[in-house]
Each structure stands twice: as structure tokens, then as C-alpha cells.
N, CA, C and O atoms as a GROMACS GRO file, in nm:
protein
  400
    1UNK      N    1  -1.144   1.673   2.697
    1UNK     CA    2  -1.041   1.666   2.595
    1UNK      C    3  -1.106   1.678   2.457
    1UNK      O    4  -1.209   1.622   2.421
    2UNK      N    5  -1.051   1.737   2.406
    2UNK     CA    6  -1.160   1.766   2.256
    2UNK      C    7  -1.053   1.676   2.171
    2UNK      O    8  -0.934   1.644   2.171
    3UNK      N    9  -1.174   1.655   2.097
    3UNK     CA   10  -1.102   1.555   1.973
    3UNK      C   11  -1.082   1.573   1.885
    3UNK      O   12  -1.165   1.649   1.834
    4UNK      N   13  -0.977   1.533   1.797
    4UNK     CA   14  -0.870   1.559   1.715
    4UNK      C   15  -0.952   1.545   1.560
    4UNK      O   16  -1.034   1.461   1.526
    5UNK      N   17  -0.913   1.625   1.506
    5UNK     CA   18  -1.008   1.592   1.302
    5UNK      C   19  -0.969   1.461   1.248
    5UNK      O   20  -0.872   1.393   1.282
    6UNK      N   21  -1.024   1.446   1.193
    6UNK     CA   22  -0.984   1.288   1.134
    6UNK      C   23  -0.810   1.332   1.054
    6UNK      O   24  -0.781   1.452   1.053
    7UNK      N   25  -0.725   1.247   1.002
    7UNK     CA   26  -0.653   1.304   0.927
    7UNK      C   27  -0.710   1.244   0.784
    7UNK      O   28  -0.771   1.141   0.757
    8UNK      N   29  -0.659   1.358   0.702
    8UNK     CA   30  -0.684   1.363   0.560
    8UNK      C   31  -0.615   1.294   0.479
    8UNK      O   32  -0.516   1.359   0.446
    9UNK      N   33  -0.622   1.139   0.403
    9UNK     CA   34  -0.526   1.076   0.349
    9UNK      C   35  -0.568   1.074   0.185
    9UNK      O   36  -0.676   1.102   0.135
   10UNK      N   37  -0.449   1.034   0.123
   10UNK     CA   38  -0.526   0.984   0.007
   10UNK      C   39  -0.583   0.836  -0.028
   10UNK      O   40  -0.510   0.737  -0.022
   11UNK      N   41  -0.695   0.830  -0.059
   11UNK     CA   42  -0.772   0.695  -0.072
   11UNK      C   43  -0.595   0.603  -0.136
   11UNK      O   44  -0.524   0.567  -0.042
   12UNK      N   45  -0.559   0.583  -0.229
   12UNK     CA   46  -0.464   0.500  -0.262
   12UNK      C   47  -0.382   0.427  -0.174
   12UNK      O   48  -0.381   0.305  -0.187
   13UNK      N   49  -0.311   0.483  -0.081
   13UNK     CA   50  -0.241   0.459  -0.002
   13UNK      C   51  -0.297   0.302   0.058
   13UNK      O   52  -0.239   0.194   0.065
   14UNK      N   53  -0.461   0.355   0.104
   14UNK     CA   54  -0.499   0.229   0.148
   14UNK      C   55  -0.590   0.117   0.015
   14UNK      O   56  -0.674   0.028   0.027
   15UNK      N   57  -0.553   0.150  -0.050
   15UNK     CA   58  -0.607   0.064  -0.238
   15UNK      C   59  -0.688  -0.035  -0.179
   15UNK      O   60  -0.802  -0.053  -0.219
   16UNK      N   61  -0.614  -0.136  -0.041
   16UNK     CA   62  -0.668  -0.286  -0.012
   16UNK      C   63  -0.768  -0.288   0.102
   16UNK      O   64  -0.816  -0.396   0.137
   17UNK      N   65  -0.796  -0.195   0.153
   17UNK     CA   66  -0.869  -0.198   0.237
   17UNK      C   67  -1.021  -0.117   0.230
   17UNK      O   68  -1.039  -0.040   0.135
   18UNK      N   69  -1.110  -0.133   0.314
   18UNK     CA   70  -1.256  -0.056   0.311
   18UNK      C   71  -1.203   0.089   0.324
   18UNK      O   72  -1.228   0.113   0.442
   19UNK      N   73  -1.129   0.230   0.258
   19UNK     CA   74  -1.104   0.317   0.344
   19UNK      C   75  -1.208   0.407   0.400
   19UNK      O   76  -1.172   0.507   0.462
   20UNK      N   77  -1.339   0.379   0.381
   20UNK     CA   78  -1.476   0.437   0.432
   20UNK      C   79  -1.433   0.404   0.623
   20UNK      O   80  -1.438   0.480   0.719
   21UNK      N   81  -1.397   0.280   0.613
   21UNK     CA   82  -1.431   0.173   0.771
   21UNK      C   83  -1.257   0.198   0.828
   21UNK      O   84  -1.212   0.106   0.897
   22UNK      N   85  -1.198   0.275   0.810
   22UNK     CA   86  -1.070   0.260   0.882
   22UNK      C   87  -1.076   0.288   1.008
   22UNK      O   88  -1.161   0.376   1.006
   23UNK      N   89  -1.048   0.277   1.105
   23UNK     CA   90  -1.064   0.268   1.260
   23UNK      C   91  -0.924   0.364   1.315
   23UNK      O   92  -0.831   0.324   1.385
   24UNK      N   93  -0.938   0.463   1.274
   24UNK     CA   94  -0.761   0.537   1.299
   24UNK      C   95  -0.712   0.548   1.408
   24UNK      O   96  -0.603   0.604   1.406
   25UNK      N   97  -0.754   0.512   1.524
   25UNK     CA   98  -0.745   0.503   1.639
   25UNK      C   99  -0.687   0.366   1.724
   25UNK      O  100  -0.591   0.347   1.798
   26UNK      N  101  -0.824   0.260   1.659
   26UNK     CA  102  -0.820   0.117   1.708
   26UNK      C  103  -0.653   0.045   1.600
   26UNK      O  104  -0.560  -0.016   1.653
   27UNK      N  105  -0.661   0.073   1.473
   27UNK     CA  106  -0.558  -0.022   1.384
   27UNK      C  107  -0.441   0.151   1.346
   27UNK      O  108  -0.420   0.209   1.240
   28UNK      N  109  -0.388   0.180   1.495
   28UNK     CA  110  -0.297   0.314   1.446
   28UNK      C  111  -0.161   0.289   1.355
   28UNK      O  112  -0.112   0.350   1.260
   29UNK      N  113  -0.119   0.161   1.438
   29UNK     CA  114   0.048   0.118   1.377
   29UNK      C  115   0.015   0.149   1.188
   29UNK      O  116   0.063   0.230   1.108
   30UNK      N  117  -0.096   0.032   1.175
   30UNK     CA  118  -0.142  -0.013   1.041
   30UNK      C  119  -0.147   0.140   0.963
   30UNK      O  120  -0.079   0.160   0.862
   31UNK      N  121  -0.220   0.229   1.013
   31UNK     CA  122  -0.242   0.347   0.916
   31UNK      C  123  -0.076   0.419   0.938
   31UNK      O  124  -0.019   0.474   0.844
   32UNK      N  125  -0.009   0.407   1.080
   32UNK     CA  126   0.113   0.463   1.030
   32UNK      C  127   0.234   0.429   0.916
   32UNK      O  128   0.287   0.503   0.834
   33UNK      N  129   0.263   0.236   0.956
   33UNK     CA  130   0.284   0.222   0.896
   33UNK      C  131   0.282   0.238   0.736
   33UNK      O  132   0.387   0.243   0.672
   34UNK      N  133   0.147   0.247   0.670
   34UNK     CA  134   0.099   0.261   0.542
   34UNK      C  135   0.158   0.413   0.518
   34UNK      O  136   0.246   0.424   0.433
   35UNK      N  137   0.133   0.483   0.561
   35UNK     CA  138   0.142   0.625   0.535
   35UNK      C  139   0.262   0.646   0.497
   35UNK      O  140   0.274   0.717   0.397
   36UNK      N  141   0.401   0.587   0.571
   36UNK     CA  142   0.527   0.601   0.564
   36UNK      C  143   0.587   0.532   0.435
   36UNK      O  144   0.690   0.559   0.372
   37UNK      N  145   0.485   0.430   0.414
   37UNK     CA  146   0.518   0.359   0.308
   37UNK      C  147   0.470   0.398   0.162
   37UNK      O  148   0.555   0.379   0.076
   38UNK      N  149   0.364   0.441   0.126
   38UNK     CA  150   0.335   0.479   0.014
   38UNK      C  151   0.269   0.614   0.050
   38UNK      O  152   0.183   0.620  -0.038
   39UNK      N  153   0.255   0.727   0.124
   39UNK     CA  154   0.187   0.812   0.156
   39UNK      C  155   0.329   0.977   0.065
   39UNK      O  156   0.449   0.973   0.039
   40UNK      N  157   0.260   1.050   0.054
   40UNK     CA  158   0.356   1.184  -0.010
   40UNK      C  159   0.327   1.293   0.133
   40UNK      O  160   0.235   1.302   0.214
   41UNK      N  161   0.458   1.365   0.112
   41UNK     CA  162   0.496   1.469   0.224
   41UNK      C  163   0.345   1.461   0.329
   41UNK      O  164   0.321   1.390   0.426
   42UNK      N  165   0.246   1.582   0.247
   42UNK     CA  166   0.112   1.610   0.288
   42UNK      C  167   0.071   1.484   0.357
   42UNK      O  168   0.062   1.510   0.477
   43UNK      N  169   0.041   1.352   0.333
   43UNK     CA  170   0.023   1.236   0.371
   43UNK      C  171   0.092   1.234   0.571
   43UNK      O  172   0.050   1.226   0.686
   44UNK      N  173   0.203   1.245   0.504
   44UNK     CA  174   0.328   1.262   0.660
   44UNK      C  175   0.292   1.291   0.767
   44UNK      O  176   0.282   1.231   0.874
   45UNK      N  177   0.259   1.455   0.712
   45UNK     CA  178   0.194   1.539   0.781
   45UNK      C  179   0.085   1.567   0.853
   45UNK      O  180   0.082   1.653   0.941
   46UNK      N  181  -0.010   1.495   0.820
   46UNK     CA  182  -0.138   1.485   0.833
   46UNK      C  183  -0.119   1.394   0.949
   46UNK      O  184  -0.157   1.425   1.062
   47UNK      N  185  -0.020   1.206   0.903
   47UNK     CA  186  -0.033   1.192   0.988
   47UNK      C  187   0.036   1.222   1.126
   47UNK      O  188  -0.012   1.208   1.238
   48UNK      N  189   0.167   1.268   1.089
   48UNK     CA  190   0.192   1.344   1.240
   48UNK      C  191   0.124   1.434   1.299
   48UNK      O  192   0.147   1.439   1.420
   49UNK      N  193   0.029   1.526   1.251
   49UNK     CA  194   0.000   1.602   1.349
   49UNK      C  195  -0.170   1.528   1.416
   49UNK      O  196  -0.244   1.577   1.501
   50UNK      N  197  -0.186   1.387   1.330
   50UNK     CA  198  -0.329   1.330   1.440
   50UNK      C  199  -0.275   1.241   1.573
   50UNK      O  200  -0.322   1.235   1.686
   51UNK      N  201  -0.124   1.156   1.497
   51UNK     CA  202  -0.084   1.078   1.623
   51UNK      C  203   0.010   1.163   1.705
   51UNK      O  204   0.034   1.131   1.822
   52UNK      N  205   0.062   1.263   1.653
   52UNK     CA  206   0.167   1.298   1.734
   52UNK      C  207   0.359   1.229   1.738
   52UNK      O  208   0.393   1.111   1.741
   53UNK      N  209   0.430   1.324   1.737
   53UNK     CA  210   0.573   1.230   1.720
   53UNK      C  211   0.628   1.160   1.781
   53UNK      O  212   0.738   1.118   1.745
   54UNK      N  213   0.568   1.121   1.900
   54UNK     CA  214   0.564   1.045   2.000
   54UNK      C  215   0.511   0.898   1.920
   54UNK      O  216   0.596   0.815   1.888
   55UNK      N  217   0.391   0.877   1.896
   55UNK     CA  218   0.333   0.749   1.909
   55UNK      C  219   0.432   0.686   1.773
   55UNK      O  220   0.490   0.578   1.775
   56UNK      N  221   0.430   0.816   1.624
   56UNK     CA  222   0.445   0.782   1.483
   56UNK      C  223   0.604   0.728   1.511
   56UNK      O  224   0.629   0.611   1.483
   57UNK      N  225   0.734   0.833   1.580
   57UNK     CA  226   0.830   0.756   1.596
   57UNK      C  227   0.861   0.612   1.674
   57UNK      O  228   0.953   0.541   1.634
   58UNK      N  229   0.772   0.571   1.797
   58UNK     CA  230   0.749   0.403   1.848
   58UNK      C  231   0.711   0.311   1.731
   58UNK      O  232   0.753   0.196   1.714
   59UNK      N  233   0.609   0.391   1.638
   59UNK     CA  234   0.543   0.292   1.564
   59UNK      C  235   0.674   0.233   1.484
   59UNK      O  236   0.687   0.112   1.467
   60UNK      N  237   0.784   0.341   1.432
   60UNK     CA  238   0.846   0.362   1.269
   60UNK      C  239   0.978   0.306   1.302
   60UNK      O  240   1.058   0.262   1.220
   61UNK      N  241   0.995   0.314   1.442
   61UNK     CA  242   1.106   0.216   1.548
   61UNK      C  243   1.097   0.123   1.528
   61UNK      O  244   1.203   0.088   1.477
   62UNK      N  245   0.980  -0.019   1.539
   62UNK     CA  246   0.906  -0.094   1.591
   62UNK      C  247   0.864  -0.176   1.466
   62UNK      O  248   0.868  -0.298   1.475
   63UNK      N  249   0.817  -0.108   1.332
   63UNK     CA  250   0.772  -0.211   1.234
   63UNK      C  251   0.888  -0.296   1.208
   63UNK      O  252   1.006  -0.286   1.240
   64UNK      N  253   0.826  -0.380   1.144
   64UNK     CA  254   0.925  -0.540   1.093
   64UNK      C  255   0.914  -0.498   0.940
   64UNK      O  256   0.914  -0.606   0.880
   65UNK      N  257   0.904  -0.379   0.832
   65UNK     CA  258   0.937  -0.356   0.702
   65UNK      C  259   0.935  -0.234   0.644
   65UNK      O  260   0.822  -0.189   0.661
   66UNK      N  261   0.994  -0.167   0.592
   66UNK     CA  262   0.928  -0.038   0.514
   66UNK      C  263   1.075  -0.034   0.386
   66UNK      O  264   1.196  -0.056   0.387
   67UNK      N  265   0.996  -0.003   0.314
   67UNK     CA  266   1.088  -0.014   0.173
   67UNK      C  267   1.220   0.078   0.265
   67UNK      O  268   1.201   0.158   0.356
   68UNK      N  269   1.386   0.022   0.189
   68UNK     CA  270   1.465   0.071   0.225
   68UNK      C  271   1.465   0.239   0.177
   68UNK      O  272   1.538   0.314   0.242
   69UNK      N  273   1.408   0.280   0.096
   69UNK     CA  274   1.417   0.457   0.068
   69UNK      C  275   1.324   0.526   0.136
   69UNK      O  276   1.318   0.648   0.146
   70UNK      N  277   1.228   0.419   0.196
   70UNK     CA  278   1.148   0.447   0.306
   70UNK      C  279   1.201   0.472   0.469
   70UNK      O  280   1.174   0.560   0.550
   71UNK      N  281   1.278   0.367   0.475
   71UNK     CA  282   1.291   0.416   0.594
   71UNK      C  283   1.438   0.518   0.641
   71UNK      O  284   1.458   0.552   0.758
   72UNK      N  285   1.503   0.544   0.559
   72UNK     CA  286   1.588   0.665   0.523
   72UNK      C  287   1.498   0.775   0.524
   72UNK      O  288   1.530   0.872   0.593
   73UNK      N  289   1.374   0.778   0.449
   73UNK     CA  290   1.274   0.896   0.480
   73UNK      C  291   1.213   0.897   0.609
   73UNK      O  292   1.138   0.992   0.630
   74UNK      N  293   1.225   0.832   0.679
   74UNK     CA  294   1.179   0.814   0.814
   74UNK      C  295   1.244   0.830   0.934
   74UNK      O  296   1.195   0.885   1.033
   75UNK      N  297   1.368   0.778   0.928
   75UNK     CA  298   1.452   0.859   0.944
   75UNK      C  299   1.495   1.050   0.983
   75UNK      O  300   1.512   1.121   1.082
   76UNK      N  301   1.494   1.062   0.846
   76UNK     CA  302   1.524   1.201   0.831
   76UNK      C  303   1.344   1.263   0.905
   76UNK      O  304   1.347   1.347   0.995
   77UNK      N  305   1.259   1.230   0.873
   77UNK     CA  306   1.173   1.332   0.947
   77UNK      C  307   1.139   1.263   1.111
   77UNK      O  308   1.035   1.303   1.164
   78UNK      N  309   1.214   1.175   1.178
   78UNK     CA  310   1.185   1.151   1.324
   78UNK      C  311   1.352   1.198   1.392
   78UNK      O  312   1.389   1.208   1.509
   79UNK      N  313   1.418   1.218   1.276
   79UNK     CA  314   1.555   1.213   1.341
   79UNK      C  315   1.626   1.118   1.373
   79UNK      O  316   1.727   1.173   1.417
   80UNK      N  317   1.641   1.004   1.381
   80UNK     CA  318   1.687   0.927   1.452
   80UNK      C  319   1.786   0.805   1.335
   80UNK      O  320   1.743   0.783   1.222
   81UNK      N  321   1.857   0.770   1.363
   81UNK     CA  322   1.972   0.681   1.294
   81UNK      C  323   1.928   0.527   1.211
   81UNK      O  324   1.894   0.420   1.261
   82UNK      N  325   1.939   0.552   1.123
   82UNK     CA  326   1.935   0.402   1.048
   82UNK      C  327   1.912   0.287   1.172
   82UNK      O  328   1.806   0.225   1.179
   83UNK      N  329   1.968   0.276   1.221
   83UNK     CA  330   2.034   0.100   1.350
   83UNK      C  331   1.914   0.164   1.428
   83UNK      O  332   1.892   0.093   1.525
   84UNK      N  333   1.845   0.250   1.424
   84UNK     CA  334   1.760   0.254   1.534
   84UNK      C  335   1.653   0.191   1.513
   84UNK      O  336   1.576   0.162   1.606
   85UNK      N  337   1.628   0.158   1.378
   85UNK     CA  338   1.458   0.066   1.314
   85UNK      C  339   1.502  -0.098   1.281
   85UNK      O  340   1.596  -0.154   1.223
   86UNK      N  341   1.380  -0.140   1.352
   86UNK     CA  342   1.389  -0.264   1.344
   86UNK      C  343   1.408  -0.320   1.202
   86UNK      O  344   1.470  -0.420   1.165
   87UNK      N  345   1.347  -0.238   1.140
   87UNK     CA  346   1.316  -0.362   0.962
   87UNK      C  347   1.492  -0.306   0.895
   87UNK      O  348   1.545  -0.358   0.796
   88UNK      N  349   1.565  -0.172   0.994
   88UNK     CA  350   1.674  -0.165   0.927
   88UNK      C  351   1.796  -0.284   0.959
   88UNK      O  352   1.888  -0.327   0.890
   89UNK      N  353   1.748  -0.317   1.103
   89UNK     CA  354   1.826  -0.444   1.163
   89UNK      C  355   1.748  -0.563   1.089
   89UNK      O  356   1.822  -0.652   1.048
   90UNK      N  357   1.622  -0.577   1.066
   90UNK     CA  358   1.609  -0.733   0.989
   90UNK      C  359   1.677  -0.734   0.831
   90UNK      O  360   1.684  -0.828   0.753
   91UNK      N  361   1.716  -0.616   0.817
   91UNK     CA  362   1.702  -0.601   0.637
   91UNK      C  363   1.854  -0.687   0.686
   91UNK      O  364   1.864  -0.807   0.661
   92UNK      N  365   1.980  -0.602   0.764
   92UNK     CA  366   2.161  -0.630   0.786
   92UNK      C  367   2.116  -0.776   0.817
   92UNK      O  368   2.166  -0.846   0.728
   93UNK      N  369   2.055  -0.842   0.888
   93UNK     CA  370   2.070  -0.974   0.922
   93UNK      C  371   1.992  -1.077   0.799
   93UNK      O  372   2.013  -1.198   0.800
   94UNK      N  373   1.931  -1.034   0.729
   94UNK     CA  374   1.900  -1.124   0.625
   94UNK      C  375   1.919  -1.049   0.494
   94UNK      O  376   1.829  -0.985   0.438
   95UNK      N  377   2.015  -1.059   0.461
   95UNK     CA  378   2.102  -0.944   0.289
   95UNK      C  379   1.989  -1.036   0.192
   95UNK      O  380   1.939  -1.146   0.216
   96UNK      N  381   1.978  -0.974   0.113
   96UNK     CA  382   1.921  -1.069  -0.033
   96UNK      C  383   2.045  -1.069  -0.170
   96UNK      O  384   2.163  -1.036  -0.164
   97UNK      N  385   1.980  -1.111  -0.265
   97UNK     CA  386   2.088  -1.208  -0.333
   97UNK      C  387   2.182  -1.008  -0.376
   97UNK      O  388   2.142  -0.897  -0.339
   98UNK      N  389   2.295  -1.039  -0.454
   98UNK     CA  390   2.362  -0.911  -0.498
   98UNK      C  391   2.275  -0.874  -0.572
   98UNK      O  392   2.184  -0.957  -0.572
   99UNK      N  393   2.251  -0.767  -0.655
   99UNK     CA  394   2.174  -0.747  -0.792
   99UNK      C  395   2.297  -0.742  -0.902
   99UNK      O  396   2.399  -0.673  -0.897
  100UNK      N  397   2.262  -0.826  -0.992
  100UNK     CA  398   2.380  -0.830  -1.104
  100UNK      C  399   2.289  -0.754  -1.206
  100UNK      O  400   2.331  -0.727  -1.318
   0.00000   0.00000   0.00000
């Protein structure tokens, strides 16, 4: 099985971490998650085509947060419906205050 190129991110994304020492394999959720969250198109991309739309849509199903314009963008590039992500069901069951 030949192995896959690293994917190409931008250092920012990961600001808090070693991004020399990222383990893209061993901590995958972690780099997907991040990517979805502060990562641009190219970012996306990169990482769908190292995990594949298989693993990136379980992951984007499955997290417990991603900014709400986030996961509308996440959404639209896995296909799949608002009620289908978890952090979209934690957001309906715990509302925060109105914004006045």
C-alpha cells in the first residue's frame, strides 16, 4: 500500500500546538476537527483528500463543537443535514442567552 503525502496545512490553524510533531494519523479527529474549524477551502481539501470522505464525514458527525457557520460549511461540503451533527444537536438542547 503506498503511502499517502503528508497534507499541506497552514501553520495557524494549529497556533497551539508543536505543528513540527503533529501525528496526522495517530490524533486524526483533532487535525480534522481543527481544519473545519479555522482551516480555508485549500485547507478542506487537503484534508479530504489525506483522510478521505469517509473517515472526515464520521469525524464532522461525531464532534461535540464547531462554530455554528462552521458547521453549515460542513455540511454543505459532506452533504448531509444540519440534525445530522452532534454539536448541531448539543447547540438545540442547550440555546444561550438571546443576543440583545
Amino acid at each position: 500500500m503506498e503511502k499517502k503525502s503528508k497534507p499541506v496545512f497552514e501553520k495557524r490553524i494549529f497556533w497551539d500546538v508543536d505543528f513540527e510533531k503533529i501525528d496526522y494519523d495517530a490524533k486524526a479527529n483533532f487535525v480534522i476537527e481543527r481544519v473545519f474549524e479555522r482551516g480555508d477551502v485549500e485547507d478542506i481539501r487537503q484534508c479530504r483528500r489525506y483522510y478521505g470522505d469517509k473517515k472526515v464525514t464520521q469525524v464532522l458527525l461525531n464532534t461535540r463543537f464547531l462554530p455554528e457557520h462552521r458547521t453549515h460549511l460542513a455540511s454543505a461540503v459532506i452533504n448531509r443535514p444540519l440534525e445530522d451533527f452532534r454539536c448541531y444537536i448539543l447547540r438545540q438542547s442547550n440555546p444561550e442567552l438571546f443576543p440583545y
